[in-house]
C-alpha positions in Angstrom: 20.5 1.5 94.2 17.5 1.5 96.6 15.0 2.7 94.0 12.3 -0.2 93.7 10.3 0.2 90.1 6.5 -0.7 90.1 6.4 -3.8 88.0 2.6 -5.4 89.0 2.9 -8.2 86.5 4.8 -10.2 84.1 4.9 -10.2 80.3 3.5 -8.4 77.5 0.7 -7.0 80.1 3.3 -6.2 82.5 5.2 -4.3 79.9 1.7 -2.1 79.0 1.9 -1.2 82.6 5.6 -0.2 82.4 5.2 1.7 79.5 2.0 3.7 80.8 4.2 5.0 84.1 7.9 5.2 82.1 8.1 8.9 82.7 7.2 9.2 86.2 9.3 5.9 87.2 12.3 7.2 85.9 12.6 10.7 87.1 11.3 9.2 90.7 14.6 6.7 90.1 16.8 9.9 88.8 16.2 11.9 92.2 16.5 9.3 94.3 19.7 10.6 96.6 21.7 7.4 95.7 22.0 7.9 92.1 21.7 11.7 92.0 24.9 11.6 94.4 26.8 10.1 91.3 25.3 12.2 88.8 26.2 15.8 90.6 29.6 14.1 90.9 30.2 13.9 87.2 28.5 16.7 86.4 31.0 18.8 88.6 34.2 16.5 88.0 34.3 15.4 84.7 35.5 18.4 83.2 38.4 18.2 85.4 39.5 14.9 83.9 42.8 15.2 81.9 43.2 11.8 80.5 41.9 7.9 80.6 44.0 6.9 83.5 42.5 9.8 85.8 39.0 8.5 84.6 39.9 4.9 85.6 41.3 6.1 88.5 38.2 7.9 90.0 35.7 5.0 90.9 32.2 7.1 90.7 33.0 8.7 87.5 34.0 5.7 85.7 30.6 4.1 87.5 28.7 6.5 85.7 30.8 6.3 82.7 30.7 2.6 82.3 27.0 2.6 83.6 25.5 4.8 80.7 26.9 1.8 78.1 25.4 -0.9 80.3 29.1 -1.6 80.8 29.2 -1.4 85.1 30.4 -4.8 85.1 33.8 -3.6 84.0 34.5 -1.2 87.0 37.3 -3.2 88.3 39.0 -4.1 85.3 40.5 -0.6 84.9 43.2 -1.7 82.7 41.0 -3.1 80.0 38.8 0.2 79.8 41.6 2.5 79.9 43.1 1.1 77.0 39.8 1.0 75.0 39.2 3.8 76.4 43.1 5.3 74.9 43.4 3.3 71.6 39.9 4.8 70.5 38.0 3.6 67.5 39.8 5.1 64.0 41.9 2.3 64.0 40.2 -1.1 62.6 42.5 -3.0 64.9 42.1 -1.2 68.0 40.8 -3.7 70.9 37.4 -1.6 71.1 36.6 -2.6 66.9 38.0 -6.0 67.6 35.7 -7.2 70.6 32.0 -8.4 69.7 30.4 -6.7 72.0 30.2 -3.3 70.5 29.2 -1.2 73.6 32.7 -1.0 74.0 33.4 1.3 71.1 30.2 3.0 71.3 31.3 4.0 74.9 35.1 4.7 73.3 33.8 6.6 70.3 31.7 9.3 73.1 34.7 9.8 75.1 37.1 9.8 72.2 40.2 10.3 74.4 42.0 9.4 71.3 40.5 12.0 68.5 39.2 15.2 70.8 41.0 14.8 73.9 39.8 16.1 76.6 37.9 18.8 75.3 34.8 17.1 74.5 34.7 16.3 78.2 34.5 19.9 78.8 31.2 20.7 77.3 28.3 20.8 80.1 26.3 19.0 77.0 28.4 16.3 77.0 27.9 15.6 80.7 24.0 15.8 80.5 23.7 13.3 77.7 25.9 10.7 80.0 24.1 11.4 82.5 21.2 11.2 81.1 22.2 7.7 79.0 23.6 6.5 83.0 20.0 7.1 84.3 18.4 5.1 81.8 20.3 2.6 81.8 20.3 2.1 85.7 16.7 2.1 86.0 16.3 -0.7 83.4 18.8 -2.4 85.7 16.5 -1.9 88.6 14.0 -3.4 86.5 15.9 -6.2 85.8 16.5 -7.0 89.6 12.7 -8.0 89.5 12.7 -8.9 85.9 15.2 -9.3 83.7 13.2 -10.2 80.5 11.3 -6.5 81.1 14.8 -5.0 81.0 15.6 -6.3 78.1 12.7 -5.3 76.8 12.7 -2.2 78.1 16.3 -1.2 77.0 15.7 -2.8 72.8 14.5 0.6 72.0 17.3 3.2 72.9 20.2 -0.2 72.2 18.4 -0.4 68.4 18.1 3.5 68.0 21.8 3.6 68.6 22.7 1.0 66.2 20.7 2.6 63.3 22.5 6.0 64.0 26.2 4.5 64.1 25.5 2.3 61.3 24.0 3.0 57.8 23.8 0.3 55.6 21.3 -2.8 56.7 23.6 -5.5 56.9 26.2 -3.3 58.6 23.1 -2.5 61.1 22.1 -6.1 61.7 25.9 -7.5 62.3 25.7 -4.6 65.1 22.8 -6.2 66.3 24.4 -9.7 66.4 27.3 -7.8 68.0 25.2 -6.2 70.9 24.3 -9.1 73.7 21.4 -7.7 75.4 19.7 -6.5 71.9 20.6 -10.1 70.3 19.1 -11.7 73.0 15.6 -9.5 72.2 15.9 -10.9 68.7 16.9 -14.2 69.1 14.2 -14.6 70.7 11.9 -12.7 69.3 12.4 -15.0 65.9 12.3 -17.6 67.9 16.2 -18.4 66.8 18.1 -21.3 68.7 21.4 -20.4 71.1 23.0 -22.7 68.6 23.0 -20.1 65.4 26.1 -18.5 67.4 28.2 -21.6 66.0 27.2 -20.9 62.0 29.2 -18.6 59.8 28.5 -14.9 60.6 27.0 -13.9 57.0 24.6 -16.7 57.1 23.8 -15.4 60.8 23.1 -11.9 59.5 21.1 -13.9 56.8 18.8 -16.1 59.1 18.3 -13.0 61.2 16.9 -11.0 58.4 15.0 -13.6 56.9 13.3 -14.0 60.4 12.4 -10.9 61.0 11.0 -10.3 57.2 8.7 -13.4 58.5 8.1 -12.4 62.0 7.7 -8.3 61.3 7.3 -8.1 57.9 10.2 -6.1 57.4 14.3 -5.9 58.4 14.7 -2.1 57.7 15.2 -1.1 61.0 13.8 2.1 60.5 10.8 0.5 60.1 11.4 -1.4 63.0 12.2 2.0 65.2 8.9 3.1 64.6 6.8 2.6 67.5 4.3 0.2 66.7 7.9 -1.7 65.1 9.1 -1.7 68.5 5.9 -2.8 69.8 5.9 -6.0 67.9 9.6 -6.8 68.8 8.9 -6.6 72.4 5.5 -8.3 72.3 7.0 -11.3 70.5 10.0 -11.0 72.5 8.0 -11.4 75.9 4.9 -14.0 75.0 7.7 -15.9 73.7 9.7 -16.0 77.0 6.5 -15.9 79.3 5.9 -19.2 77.0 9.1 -20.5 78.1 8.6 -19.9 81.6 5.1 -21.5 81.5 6.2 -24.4 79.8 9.9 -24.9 82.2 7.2 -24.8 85.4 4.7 -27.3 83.8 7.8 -29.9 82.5 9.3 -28.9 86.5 6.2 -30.1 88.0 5.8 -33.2 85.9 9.4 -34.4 86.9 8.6 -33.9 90.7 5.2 -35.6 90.4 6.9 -38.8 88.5 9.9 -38.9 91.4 6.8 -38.3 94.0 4.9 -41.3 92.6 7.7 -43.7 93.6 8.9 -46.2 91.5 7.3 -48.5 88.8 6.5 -52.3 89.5 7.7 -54.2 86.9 5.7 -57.1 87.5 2.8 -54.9 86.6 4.1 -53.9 83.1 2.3 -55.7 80.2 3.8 -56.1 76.8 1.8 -55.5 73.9 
């Protein structure tokens, strides 16, 4: 992707900035001829597609495909999405409900090879909200190749919407959370959790992460959360917390080179009390 988003500055501030030219950014990034190429290509070939393997099969299809889930890592492991991709979601034990990272069955569940077939694949709607989700989802990623803490940010808002619409109860809602990298990394951090909570039982998890975020937001109904000024206070914690983080890594950074630049400490000149 050529496409180079306008990202003036860092943080919270840079994220006001973001915000205030979203619209323009993004269609600017959707016309540009390298990602419209793949778009008219699965607009025109999708509905051509007979079964997973032919998906796997055709590389810029399954780039968009995999691309609107945030999934482009996955292109070449063709094997592993086709059988997500085939074994579907109804089934509890179906390798798409069994992996963490649930992006996999989201992206399963919309091209549900294994309940509708194909024909879902032949509605032009279909097509336009992939395309649409594949456009989003690569700007962010152009973001991200200038700043990666403004994609995050910038993607918490369409990752949490999804997570309140495929799940319905709270804690089923927050477990998805957990379950979602990119969106746990927002909220780890945003609560200022440690990387270490991964290692505790996964109900107290859901538990610490709700408690947090009564603390922090004073709420964990994430519809209140999804409204915007919710969203607005995820991402402002999310980024003061990591521009803090940055600050303080330079400052302790330049501390350790000055002490290695002020050579080494005479003994004889140390004095105990």
């Amino acid at each position: 992707m050529t496409f180079q988003p306008l990202l003036p500055l860092t943080g919270y501030s840079g994220w006001k900035v973001l915000e205030r030219t979203l619209g323009p950014q993004q269609n600017a990034f959707a016309n540009s001829a390298s990602v419209s190429r793949l778009t008219d290509t699965f607009k025109e070939r999708i509905p051509t597609i007979q079964n997973a393997q032919q998906l796997v099969n055709d590389r810029e299809l399954l780039t968009v495909a995999l691309g609107a889930f945030g999934l482009q890592d996955d292109l070449n492991n063709r094997f592993f999405i086709r059988t997500i991709l085939e074994e579907g979601t109804s089934d509890p034990e179906s390798l798409a409900n069994r992996l963490a990272d649930k992006r996999y069955a989201a992206f399963s569940e919309a091209f549900d090879f294994f309940g509708s077939g194909v024909s879902r694949l032949q509605n032009p709607a279909f097509a336009e909200d992939v395309v649409s989700r594949f456009e989003r989802q690569q700007f962010a990623r152009a973001v991200g190749e200038q700043d990666n803490n403004m994609r995050l940010a910038l993607n918490a808002g369409e990752a949490l919407t999804q997570v309140a619409a495929q799940n319905k109860t709270e804690g089923g809602r927050w477990f998805a959370i957990m379950g979602n990298p990119p969106l746990r990394e927002v909220f780890e951090v945003a609560l200022g959790l440690p990387k270490a909570i991964v290692g505790i039982d996964l109900d107290r998890q859901r538990e610490v992460f709700q408690e947090k975020a009564r603390s922090a937001f004073g709420t964990d109904d994430i519809d209140e959360l999804l409204t915007p000024a919710g969203l607005d206070q995820i991402r402002r914690l999310f980024l003061v917390r990591t521009e803090a983080a940055d600050v303080l890594g330079a400052t302790s950074g330049r501390n350790a080179l000055t002490l290695l630049q002020s050579g080494p400490i005479n003994p004889g000149n140390r004095t105990l009390g």
